[in-house]
N, C-alpha and C positions, 0 to 999 in steps of 0.2 A: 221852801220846805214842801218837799212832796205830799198829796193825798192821794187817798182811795177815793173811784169814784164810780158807781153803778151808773151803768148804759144800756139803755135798750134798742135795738135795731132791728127794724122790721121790713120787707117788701112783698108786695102782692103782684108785682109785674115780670115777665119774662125769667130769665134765670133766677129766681128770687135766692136760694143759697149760695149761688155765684155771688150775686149783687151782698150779700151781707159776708161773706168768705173774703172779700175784696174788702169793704169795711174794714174787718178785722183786722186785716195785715194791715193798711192802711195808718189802724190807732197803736198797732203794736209799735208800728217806728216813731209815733209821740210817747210812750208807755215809757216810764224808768226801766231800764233794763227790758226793756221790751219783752216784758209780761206779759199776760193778759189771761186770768180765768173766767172760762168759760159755760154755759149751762146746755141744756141740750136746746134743741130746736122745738118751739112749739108752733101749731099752726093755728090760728084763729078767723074767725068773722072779721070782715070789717068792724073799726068801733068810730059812731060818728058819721056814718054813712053810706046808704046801699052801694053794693058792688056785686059782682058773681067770683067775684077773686080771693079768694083767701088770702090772707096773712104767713108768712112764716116768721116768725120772730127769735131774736136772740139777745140773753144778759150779757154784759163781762162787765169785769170787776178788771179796774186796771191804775197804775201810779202814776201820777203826772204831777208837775209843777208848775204844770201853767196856773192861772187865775181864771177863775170861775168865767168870766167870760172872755179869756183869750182861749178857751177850750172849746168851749162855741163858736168862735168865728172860728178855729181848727176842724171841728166836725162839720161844721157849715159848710168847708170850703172840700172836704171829703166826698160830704156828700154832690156836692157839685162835681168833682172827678170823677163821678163814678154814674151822674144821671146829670143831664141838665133839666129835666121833669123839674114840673112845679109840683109841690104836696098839697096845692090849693087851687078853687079856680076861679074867675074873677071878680065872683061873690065872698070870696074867702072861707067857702064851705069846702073841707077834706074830698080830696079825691085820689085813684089809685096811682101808685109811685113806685119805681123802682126802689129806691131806697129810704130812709126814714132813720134818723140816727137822733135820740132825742138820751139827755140827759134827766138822769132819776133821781142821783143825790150822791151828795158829796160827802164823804165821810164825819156825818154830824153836823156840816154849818146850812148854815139857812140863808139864800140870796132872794131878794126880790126885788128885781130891777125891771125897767119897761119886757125887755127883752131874754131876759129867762129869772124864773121860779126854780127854785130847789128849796125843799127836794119838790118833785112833780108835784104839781097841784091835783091832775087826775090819777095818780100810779095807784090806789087803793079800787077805784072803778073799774081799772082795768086787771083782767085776770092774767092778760098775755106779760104784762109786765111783773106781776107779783108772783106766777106760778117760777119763773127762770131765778127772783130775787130769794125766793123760799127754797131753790136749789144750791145757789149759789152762798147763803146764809150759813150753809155748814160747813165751809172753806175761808169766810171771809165775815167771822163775829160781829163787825161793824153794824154789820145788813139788820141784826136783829131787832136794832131798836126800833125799824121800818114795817117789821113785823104788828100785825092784829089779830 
């Protein structure tokens, strides 16, 4: 049974709206009907860690039927098609990356496994993620319960 599922995508490195434009097509050919609405672009600070890079970042809201983590090894493996960058460094402290494709929540369910949380355990800290879900929330009901 298909869900709705909030995504945020972000890159601070070289073409960074290429890099998240490529994303996008990318989830649209997993998407039911290859959907996918979208918020505007917004651009932020690093969060997590100094940089001189900014952020651009992006929501979509899209249907899929995968299972909550065969959709992360799916974006996992996107993001690897599209950078082979690490988003860590051998500390495991955030550093800047082409791409960043992190799941925010799934339409209502709640996962928590070693390897992913939903909905996001930081999406409330972060503005870059809530200012696209607060856009995206008047096209896609769902969002509101995600709403503070």
């Amino acid at each position: 049974m298909p869900r709705q599922v909030y995504v945020n995508i972000g890159s601070n490195q070289g073409d960074r709206k290429a890099h998240i434009e490529r994303a996008v097509a990318l989830i649209a050919e997993l998407a039911v009907g290859g959907e996918v609405l979208r918020s505007s672009f917004v651009e932020s600070r690093p969060w997590g860690f100094s940089s001189d890079n900014d952020f651009v970042n992006l929501g979509i809201v899209f249907s899929t039927a995968l299972a909550p983590e065969e959709l992360l090894d799916a974006l996992q493996l996107m993001e690897r098609r599209i950078s082979e960058g690490a988003h860590r460094d051998a500390d495991g402290n955030y550093i800047d990356r082409d791409i960043d494709i992190d799941i925010i929540a799934i339409d209502g369910e709640e996962v928590d496994t070693p390897r992913l949380q939903v909905p996001h355990p930081r999406m409330l800290a972060r503005e870059f993620v809530m200012e696209p879900l607060r856009e995206l929330s008047k096209s896609a009901s769902w969002l509101n319960s995600y709403l503070v």
